[in-house]
C-alpha positions in Angstrom: 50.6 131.0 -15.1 53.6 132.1 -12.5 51.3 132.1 -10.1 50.5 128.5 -10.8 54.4 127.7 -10.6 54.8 129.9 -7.4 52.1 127.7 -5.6 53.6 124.4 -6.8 57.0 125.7 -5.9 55.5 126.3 -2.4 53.8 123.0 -1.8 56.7 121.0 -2.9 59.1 122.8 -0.6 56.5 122.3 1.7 56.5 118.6 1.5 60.4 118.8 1.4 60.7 120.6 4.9 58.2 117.5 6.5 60.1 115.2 5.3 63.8 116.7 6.5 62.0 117.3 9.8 60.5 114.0 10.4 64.0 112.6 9.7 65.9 114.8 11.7 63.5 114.1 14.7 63.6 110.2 14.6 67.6 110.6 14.2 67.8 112.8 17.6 64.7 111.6 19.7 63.7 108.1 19.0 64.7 105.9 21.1 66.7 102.7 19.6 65.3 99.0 20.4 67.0 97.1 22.4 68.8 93.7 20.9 67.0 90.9 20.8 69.6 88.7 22.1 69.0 91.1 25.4 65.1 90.4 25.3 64.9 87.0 24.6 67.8 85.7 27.0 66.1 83.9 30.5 67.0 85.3 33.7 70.0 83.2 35.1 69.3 81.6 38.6 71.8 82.1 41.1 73.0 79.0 43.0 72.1 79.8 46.2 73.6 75.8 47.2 77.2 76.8 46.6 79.6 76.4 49.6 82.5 79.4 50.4 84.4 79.9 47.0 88.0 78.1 46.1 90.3 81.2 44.9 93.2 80.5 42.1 92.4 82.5 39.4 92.9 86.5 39.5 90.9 88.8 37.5 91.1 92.6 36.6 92.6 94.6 38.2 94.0 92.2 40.3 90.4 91.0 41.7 90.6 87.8 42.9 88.1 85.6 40.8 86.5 83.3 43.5 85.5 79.9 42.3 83.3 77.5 44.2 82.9 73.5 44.6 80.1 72.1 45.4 78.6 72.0 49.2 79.9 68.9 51.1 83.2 68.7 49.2 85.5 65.5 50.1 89.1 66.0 51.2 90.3 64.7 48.5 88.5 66.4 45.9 89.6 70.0 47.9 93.3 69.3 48.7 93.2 68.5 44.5 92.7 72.0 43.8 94.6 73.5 46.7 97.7 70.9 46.1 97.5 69.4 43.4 100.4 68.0 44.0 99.6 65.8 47.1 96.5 64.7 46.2 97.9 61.4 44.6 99.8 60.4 48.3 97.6 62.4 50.8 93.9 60.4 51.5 93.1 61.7 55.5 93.6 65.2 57.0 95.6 63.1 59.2 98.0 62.5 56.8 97.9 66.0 55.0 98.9 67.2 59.0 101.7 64.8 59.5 102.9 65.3 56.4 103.4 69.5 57.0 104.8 68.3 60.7 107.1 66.0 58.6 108.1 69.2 56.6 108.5 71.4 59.2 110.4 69.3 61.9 111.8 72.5 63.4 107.9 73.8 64.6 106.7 73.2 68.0 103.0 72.1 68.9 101.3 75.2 70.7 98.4 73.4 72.6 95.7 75.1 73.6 93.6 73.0 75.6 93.0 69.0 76.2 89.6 67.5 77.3 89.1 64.0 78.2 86.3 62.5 79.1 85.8 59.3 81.4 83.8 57.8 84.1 84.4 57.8 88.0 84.2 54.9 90.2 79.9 55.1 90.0 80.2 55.2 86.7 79.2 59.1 86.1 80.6 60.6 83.2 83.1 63.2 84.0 85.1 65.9 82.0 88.4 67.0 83.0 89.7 70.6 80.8 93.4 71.3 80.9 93.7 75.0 79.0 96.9 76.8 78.2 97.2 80.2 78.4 99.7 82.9 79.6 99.8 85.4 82.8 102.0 88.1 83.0 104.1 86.4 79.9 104.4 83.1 81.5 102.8 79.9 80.5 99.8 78.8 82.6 98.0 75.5 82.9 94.9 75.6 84.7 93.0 72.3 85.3 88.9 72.5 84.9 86.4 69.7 86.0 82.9 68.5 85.3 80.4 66.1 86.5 77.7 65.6 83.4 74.2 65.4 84.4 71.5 63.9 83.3 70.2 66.0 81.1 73.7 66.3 79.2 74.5 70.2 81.2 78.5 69.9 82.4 78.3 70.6 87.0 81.9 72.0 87.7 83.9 70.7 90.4 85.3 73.6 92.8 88.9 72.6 92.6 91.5 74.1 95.3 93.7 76.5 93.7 97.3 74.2 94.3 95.2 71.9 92.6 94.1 73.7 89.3 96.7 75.6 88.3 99.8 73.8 86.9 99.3 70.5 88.4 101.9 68.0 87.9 100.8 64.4 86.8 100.3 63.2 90.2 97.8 65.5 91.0 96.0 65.2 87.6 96.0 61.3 87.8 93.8 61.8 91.5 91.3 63.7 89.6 91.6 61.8 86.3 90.6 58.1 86.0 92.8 57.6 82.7 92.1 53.6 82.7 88.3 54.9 81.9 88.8 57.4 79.8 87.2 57.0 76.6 87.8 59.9 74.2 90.6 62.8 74.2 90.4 66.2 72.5 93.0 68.2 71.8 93.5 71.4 70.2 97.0 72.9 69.2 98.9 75.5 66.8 102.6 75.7 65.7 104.4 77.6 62.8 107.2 76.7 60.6 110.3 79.4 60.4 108.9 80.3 56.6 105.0 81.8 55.8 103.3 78.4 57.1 101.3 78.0 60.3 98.8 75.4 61.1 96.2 74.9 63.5 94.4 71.4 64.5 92.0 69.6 66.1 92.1 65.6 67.3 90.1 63.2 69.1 91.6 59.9 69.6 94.8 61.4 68.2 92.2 61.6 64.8 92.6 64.9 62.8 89.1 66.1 63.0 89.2 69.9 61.7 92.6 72.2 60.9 93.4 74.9 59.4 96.5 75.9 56.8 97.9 79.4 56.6 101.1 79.6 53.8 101.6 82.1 52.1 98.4 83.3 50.1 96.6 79.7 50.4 94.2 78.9 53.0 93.4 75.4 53.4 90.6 74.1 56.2 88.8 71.1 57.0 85.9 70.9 59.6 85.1 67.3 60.0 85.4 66.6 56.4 83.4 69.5 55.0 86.6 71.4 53.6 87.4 74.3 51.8 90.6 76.2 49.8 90.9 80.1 49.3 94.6 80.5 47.0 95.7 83.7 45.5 98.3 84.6 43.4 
């Protein structure tokens, strides 16, 4: 009869020991299953149609959380979120660049070069390049020109070198036919005494890109395809 017990003592601590094992070894070594909300969420598409990003909001850490505005943005739409407040009285980049000129009355225009193009007495269309630069820290205009040939590739006119550097307006007027010309580009920079600097380009006196530096906003327009950067 104790032997009976003793056996059925042994097979139920038997049993006991599986079961504490089996437990202990799903609690330690099985791994868990991932939430559904995990497995059943779609892959998200990235927009790969996205122009560069607008930046006003900051993130951790002090990231700067980039925003973006649809490719092909208008003016207005852009100088909204980069100034709000002159989006009701500001419709042109022309006006958005006289308005900073009116603002900063004090900056001088920097130019950097002016193009114009005409036609000479056959009617050839000709360039004419005046660039500013500097040599040995002094100011240095030097006068470029260009026949255009037929297949649209600019021929350069060897100019004598009284000529092309610093000419005065009687020597640009006997290279230049200015009743024929028909377009004139110009590109120049100037900076106000605060943070705020500003570059532009014009045709026909026509705003046609610029570029705003003040402070930490960045505000650009290339003929009308614009974009803002702004960080806190």
């Amino acid at each position: 009869m104790s032997n009976k017990k003793t056996i059925i003592r042994f097979v139920v601590l038997v049993v006991l020991l599986v079961i504490a094992a089996a437990i202990v070894f799903r609690f330690f070594f099985a791994e868990p299953s991932p939430p559904t909300s995990k497995l059943d969420a779609p892959p998200q598409e990235l927009d790969h149609e996205a122009s560069a990003a607008i930046t006003d909001e900051t993130g951790e850490n002090g990231v700067v959380v980039e925003k973006t505005i649809p490719k092909g943005s208008t003016f207005k739409d852009t100088l909204a979120k980069c100034f709000p407040h002159l989006s009701e009285a500001i419709n042109t980049p022309k006006e958005f660049v006289d308005n900073w000129k009116s603002l900063n009355s004090t900056a001088e225009e920097e130019p950097d070069f002016i193009h114009y193009f005409f036609k000479d007495k056959n009617g050839q269309e000709v360039r004419a390049q005046i660039v500013y630069t500097t040599a040995e820290g002094r100011p240095i205009r030097e006068l470029k020109i260009f026949r255009v040939l037929e297949d649209g590739l600019p021929d350069p006119v060897e100019l004598p070198a009284p000529d092309r550097y610093n000419p005065n307006n009687t020597t640009l007027s006997k290279y230049i036919d200015f009743s024929t010309v028909f377009e004139t580009q110009k590109k120049w920079s100037a900076k106000s005494p605060g943070s705020s600097s500003i570059e532009v380009e014009e045709s026909n006196s026509d705003v046609t890109e610029f570029q705003l530096f003040q402070k930490n906003t960045i505000f650009r327009c290339h003929e009308g395809d614009c974009e803002c950067k702004a960080g806190n």
